[in-house]
C-alpha positions in Angstrom: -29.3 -51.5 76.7 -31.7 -51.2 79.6 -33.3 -48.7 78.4 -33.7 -49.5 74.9 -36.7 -52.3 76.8 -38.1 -49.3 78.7 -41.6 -48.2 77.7 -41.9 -44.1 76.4 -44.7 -42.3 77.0 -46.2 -40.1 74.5 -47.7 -36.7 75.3 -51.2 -37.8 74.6 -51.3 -40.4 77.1 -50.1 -43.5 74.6 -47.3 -45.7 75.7 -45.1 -47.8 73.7 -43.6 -50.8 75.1 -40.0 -50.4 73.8 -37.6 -48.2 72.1 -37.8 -49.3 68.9 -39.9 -48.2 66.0 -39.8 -49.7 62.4 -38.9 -47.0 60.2 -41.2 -46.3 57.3 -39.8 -48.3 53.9 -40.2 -47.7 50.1 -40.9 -51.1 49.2 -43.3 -51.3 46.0 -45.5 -54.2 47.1 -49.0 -52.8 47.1 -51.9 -53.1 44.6 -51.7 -50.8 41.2 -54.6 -49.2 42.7 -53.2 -48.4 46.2 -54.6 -51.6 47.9 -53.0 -53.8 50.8 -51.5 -56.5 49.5 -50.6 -59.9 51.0 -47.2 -59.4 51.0 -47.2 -55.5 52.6 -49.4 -57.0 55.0 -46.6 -60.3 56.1 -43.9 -57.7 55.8 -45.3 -55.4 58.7 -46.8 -58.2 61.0 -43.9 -60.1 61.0 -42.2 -56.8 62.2 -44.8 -56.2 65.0 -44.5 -59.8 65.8 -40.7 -59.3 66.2 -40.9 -57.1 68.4 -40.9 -53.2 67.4 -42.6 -51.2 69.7 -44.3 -49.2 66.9 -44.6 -50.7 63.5 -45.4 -48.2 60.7 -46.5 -48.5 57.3 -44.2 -47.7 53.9 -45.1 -43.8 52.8 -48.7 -44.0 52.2 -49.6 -41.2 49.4 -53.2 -39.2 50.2 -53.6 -38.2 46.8 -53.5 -40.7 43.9 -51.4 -37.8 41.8 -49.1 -37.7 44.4 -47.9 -41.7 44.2 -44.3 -41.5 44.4 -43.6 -44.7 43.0 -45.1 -48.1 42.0 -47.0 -50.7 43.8 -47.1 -47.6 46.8 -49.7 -48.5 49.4 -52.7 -45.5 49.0 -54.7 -43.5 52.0 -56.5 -41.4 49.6 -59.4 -43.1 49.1 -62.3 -45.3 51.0 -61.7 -48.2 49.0 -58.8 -48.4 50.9 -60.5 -49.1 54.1 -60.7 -52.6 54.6 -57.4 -53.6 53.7 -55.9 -50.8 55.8 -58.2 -52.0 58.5 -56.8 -55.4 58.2 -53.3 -54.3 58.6 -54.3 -52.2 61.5 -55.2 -55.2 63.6 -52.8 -57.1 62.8 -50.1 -55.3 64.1 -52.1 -54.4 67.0 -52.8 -58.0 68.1 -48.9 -58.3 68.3 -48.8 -55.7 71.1 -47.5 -53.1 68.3 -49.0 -49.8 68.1 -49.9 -49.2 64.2 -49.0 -45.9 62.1 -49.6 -44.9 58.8 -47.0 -42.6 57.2 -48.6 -40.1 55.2 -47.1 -38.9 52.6 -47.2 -36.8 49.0 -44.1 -37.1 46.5 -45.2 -33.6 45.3 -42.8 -32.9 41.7 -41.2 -36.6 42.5 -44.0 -37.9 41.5 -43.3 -39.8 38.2 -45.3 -38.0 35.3 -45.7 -41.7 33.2 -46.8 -42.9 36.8 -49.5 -40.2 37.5 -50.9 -39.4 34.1 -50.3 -36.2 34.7 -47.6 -33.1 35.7 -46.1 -33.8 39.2 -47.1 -30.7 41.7 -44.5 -28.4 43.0 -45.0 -25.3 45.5 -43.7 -23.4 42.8 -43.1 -24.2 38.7 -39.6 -26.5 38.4 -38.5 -26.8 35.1 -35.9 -29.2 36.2 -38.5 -32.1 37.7 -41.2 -30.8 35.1 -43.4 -29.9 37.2 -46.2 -27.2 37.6 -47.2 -24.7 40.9 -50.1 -25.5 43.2 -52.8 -22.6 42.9 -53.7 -21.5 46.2 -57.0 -23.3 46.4 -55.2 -26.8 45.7 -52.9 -26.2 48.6 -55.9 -26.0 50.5 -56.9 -29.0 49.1 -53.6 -30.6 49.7 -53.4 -30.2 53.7 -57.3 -31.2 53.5 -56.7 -34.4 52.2 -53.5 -34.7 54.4 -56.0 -34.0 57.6 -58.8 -36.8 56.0 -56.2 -39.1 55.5 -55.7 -39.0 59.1 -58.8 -39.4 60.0 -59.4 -42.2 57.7 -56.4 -44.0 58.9 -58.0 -44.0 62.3 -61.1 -45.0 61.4 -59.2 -48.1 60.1 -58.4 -48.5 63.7 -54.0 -47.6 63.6 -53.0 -45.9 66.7 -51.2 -43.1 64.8 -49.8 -41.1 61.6 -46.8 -40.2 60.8 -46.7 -36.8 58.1 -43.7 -37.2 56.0 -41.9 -33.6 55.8 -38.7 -35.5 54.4 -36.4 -36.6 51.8 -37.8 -33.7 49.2 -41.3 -34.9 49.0 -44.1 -31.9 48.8 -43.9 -30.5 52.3 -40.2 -30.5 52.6 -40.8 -28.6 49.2 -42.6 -26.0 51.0 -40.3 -25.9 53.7 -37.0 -25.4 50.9 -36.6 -21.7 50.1 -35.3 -22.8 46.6 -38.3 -24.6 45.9 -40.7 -22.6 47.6 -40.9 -19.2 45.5 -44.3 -18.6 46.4 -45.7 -15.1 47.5 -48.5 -16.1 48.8 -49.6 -17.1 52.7 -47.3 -20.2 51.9 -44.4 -18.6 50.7 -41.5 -16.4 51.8 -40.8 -16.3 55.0 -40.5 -19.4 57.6 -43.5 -19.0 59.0 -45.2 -19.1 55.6 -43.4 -22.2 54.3 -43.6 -24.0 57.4 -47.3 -22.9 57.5 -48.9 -26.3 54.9 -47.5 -28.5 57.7 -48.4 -26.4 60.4 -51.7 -26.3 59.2 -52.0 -30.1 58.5 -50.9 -31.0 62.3 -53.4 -28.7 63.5 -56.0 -30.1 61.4 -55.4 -33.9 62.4 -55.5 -32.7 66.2 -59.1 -31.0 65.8 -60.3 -33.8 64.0 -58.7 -37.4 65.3 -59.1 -38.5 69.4 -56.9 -36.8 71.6 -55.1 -40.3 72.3 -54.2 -40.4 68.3 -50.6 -40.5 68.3 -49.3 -37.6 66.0 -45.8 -37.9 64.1 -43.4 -35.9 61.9 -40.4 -36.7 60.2 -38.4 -34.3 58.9 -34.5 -34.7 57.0 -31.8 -32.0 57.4 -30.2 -32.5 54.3 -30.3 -32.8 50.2 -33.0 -31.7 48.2 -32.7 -28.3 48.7 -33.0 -27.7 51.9 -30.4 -25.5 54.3 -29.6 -27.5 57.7 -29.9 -23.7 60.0 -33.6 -23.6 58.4 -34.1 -27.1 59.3 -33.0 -26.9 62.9 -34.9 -23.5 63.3 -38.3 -25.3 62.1 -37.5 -28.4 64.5 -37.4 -26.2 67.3 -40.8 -24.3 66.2 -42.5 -28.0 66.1 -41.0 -28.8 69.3 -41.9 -25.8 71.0 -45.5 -25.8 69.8 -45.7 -29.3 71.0 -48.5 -30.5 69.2 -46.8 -33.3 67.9 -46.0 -36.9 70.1 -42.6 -37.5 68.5 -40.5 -36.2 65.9 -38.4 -38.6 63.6 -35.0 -36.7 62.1 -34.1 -39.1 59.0 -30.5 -38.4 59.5 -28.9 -40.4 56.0 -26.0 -41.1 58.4 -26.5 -40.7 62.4 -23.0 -40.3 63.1 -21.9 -38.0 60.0 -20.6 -34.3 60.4 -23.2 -31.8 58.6 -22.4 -31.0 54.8 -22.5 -27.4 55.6 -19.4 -26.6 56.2 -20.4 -23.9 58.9 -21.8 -27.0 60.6 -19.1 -29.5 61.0 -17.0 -30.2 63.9 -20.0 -32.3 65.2 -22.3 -34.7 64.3 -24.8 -33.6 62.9 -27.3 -35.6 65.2 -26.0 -33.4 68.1 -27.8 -29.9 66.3 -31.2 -31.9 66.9 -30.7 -33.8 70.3 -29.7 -30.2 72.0 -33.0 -29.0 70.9 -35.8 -28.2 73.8 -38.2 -30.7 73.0 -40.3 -30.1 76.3 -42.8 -33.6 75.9 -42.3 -35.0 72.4 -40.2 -37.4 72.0 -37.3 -37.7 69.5 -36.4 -40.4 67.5 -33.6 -40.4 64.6 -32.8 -42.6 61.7 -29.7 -43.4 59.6 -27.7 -46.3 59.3 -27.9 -47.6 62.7 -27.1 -51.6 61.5 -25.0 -53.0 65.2 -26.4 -53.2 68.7 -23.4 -51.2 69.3 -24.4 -48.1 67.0 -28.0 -48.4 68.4 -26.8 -48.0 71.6 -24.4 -44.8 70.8 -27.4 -43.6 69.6 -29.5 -44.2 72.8 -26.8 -42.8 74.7 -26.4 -39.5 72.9 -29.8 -38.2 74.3 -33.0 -40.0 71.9 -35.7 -41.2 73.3 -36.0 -44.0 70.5 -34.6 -45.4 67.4 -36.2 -45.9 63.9 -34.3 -49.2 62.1 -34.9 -49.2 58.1 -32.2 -51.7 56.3 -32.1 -53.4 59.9 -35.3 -54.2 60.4 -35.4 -55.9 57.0 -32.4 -57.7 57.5 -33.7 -59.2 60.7 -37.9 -59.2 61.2 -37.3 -59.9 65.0 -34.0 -57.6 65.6 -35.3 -55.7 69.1 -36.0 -59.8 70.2 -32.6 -60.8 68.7 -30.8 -57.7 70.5 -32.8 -58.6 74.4 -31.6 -61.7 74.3 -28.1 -60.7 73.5 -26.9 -57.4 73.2 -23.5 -58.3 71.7 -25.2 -60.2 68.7 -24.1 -59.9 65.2 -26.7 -59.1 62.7 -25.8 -60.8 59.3 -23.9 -58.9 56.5 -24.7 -57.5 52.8 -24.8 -58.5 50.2 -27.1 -61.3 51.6 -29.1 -64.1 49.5 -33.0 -63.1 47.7 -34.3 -66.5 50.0 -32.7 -64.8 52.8 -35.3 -62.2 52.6 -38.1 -64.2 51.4 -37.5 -65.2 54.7 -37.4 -62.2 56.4 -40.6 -61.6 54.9 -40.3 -59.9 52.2 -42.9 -60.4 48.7 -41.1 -60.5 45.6 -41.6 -56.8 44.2 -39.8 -55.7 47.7 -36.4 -58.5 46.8 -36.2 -57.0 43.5 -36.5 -53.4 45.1 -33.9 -54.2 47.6 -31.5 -55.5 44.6 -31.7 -52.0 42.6 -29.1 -51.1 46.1 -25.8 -51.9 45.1 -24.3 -54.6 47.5 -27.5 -55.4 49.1 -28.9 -58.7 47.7 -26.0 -60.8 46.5 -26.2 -61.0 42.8 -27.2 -64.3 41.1 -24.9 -66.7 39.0 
């Protein structure tokens, strides 16, 4: 519990005044065109004014053919500037440091969404979609890197690079879906090189103080746990990154693999050398009780999704009383217009069976 309300210091010098971060959230609520919205921009103050220690943005895509689903907040283009600006500072006036996650759905990218044939590493008939040529890979971790830079210019303390959940770099980094033969396929090195590249790239070109992120995910999508864990460690060791954010599904679930289980699968990451970046994991953490386990099997700091939208205030809510009981689901639609959620994101929420209690 104590240290939960203990301040972590990043590698670059940064220092965030609690454990908790707002995990990044699909939520549908920006602009067709990628703009900040009035309702994206309540939904993450109210978080920063509730007390998260980092508040970061929904994925934010840095190509507009690589939208992974509607009303999806954009980072792709100047135009997007002042409203990402706006957001920027208002978090930061709630003593919240700002991120931007960026992001790329890569062949999840809806083809009736993006006019066009979602991208893949490599041609998948399954998701319909066609390989990257060599030159737009290059173009891909380029406009990765100038997102970055343009996020900063907006004033946010920070990016996040989404390597998750089977969007385009955790495509590279699947041997399944990666069957390239060039300098960004085959081997580990190669097919962890697009990320590589892309953290490299935001370090040359953003202030040394710019807090640097990845999140990565161990599981589905085509991606083997022993690769996962053995490209964690390669991050970790290169320390180039402030913090890396496992998306776990389940924090306390034993690994699918079957050569994995006995454990949670938490425990393959948190035994990890992680020298001076920090680890945070995701998954289901709803109780002050499972936050704590969490804390207490090693993390430096948590990431609440479904909590944090539940409750806008939850790390207030859990230092005045670490025995409190957040409410239950399926909850009311005005119980998260309250919570501060726009309309787009209550009809989102209600897609999740035995989330939003359904109407009479």
């Amino acid at each position: 519990m104590t240290q939960l309300f203990n301040t972590i210091d990043f590698a670059n010098g940064r220092t965030m005044k609690n454990r908790f971060m707002l995990a990044p959230l699909t939520n549908t609520q920006s602009h067709t065109d990628g703009t900040l919205s009035d309702d994206e921009y309540t939904w993450l103050t109210m978080r920063a004014k509730g007390g998260f220690g980092l508040t970061m943005t929904c994925a934010a895509h840095v190509q507009a053919q690589g939208q992974g689903f509607p009303g999806q907040l954009g980072i792709f283009s100047d135009d997007h500037l002042p409203g990402l600006s706006r957001l920027a500072n208002g978090i930061n006036k709630e003593d919240s440091l700002s991120m931007v996650q960026l992001h790329h759905a890569g062949m999840r990218s809806p083809e009736k969404l993006i006019g066009c044939k979602p991208q893949c590493p490599s041609d998948n008939e399954q998701w319909g979609a066609r390989a990257l040529s060599t030159k737009e890979v290059e173009q891909l971790i380029e406009d990765f890197i100038c997102a970055a830079v343009r996020a900063e210019k907006a004033g946010f303390d920070g990016v996040e690079v989404h390597g998750a959940h089977g969007y385009i770099l955790a495509q590279f980094l699947s041997r399944s879906t990666n069957q390239r033969t060039d300098q960004f396929g085959g081997s580990a090195e190669n097919r962890g090189r697009v990320i590589n590249t892309i953290i490299d790239g935001i370090r040359e070109r953003c202030a040394s103080n710019f807090i640097l992120g990845l999140r990565l995910s161990p599981e589905r999508f085509e991606v083997e746990l022993a690769d996962i864990i053995e490209y964690a460690q390669t991050v970790l060791n290169d320390g180039k990154i402030d913090f890396l954010d496992m998306s776990l599904w389940d924090i306390f679930k034993e690994p699918e693999d079957q050569a994995y289980k006995g454990r949670s699968l938490m425990s393959y990451f948190t035994e990890l050398n992680r020298g001076k970046v920090a680890l945070g994991v995701a998954g289901k953490m709803r109780t002050p009780e499972e936050i704590n386990q969490a804390m207490a099997s090693g993390i430096d700091f948590v990431l609440l999704g479904r909590a944090a939208i539940m409750h806008h205030d939850y790390p207030y809510k859990m230092q005045a009383d670490n025995n409190f009981v957040p409410v239950s689901n399926p909850v009311s639609a005005d119980h998260l217009r309250t919570e501060g959620l726009g309309e787009a994101f209550v009809s989102y929420m209600s897609g999740w069976k035995g989330f939003v209690k359904e109407q009479s």
